[in-house]
N, C-alpha and C positions, 0 to 999 in steps of 0.2 A: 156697169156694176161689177162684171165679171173682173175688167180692171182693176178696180180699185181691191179686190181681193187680192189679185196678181200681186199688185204691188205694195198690198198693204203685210202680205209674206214675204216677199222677198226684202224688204225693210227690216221686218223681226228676223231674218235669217240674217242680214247685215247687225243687228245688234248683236244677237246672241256670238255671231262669232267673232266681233272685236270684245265682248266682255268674257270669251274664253282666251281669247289668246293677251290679254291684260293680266287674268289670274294668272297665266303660264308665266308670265313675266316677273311675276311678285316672288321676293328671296321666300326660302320657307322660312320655318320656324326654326331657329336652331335649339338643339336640344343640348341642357344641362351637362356638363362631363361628368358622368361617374367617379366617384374617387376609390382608388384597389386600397383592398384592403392592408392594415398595417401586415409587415411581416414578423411571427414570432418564429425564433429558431426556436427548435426543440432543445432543451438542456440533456444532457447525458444522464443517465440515469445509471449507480451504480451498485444495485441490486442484483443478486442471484450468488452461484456458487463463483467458486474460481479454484485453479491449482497452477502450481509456478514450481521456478527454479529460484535458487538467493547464492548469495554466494558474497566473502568478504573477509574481515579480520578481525582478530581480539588480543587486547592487551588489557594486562591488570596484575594483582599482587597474589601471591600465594605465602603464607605465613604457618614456620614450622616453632611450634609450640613445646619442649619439653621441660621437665625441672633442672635440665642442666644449661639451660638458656633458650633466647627464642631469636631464629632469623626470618631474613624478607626474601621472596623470590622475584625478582622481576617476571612476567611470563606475557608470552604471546606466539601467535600463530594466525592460520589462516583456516575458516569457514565454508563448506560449500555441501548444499542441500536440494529437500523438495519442500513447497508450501502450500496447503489448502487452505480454504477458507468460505466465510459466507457475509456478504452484506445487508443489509437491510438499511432502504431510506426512505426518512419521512421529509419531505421540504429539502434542505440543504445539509439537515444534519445522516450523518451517514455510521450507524450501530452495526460493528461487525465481531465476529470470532476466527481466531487463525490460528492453525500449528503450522508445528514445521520440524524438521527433524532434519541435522546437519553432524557430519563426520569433519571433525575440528582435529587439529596438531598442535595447538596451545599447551604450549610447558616452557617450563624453565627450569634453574638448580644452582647450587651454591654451596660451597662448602664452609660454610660458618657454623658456629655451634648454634643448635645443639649436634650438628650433623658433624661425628670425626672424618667421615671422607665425601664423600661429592653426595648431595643430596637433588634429587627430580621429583620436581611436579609436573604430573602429564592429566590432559583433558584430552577422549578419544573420540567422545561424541556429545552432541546439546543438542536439547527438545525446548520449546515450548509452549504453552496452550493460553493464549491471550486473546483480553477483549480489545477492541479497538473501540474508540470514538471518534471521527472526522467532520470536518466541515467543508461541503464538496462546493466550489467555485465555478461550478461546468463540468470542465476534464482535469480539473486540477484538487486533490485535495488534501490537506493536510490533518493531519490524526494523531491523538496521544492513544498510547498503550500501554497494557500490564497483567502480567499473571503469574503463572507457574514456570520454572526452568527445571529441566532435568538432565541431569548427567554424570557422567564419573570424575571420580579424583584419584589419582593412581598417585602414592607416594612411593618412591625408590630411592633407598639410601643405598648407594654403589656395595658392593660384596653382600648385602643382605634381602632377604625374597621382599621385601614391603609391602603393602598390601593395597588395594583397590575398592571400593566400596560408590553404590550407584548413588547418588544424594538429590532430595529434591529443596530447592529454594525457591526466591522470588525474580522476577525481572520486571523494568519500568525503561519507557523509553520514549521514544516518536520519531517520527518519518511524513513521508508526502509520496501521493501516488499519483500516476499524470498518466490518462489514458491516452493512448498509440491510436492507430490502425486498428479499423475492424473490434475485433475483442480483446485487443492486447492489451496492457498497463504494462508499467516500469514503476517501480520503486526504491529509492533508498530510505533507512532507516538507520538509528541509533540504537540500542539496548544497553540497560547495565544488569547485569546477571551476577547475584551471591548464589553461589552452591553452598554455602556454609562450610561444615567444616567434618573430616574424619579423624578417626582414632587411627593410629598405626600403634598395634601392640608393640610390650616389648620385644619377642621373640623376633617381630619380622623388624624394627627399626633400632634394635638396641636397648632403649629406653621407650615407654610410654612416650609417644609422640601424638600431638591433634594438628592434623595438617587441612587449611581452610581454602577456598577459593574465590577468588570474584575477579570478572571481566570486564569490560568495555567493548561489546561489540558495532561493530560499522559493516553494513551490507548492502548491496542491492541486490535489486530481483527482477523477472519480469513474468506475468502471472497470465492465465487464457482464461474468459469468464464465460461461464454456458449459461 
């Protein structure tokens, strides 16, 4: 009897360990691949303040007005400033405001009537205080503009004092801004600026004179946004 126990164990010791080393044998399960998830780049976002540098040039007509006749001046020169500003955006569209203020050499002169000897128009400095609208493509964005322009109109008719007067008009224009590095952008831009137009009395141009101005400016810039 004792036998038949012996060996009726050592028989389940023979099963049990050919049915473990069968299971050892069998592949596992393989498990599904995870899939990573998609990748989104983050878009640029071009919100907050900013201040810059611009810098560039202006061409356009100055027209000398009196009752003894009226000439044209050709005039231009070159531009160079500082510019602040602030964006705000919602989605892809991009509401901003910007000045700037820039020390110009824009003039010209011409001795036709009504002027008897060499007449000058000189611009010494432009401002101005404009809204922007853009539509940002990432780090790229293009934007129309328009506001206020401020500056001088110096008229100088050779041998007599002329006279200078600050005048404010209008400007419209557009540009594209492409962010750099870090916080930088670069911009160029177009504007066309009327300053209208001043009186030069008689005493300083001879005769009542209305001497007028308007630009065509072209600049870039490149701006640091906090």
């Amino acid at each position: 009897m004792k036998r038949l126990v012996l060996a009726g164990i050592g028989a389940l010791a023979v099963v049990m360990t050919a049915a473990i080393a069968n299971a050892a044998d069998l592949p596992r399960q393989r498990q599904m691949p995870t899939k990573a998830p998609a990748y989104a780049p983050q878009l640029y976002n071009w919100t907050g303040f900013y201040v810059g540098i611009n810098g560039g040039g202006g061409w356009g007509n100055s027209e000398w007005s009196a009752v003894t006749g009226t000439s044209s001046i050709d005039v231009s020169g070159a531009v160079v400033g500082g510019t602040f500003g602030y964006n705000w955006q919602s989605g892809p569209a991009v509401f901003g405001l910007e000045g700037d203020l820039d020390w110009s050499s824009i003039k010209g002169s011409t001795a036709l009537a009504p002027c008897t000897t060499n007449c000058e128009t000189r611009n010494s400095w432009l401002a101005t205080t404009r809204g922007r609208i853009g539509y940002a493509f990432d780090r790229i964005m293009p934007y129309v503009t328009g506001g206020a322009v401020f500056g001088d109109i110096k008229a100088s008719p050779a041998g007599l004092a002329g006279d200078s007067e600050t005048r404010v008009g209008w400007t419209v224009g557009g540009g594209a801004e492409f962010a750099l590095s870090g916080r930088w952008t670069a911009k160029l831009e177009y504007l066309y600026a009327d300053l209208g137009k001043t009186n030069c009395a008689a005493g300083n141009c001879a005769a009542s004179t209305n001497v007028d101005l308007n630009t065509s400016l072209v600049r870039g810039g490149v701006n640091f946004r906090f």
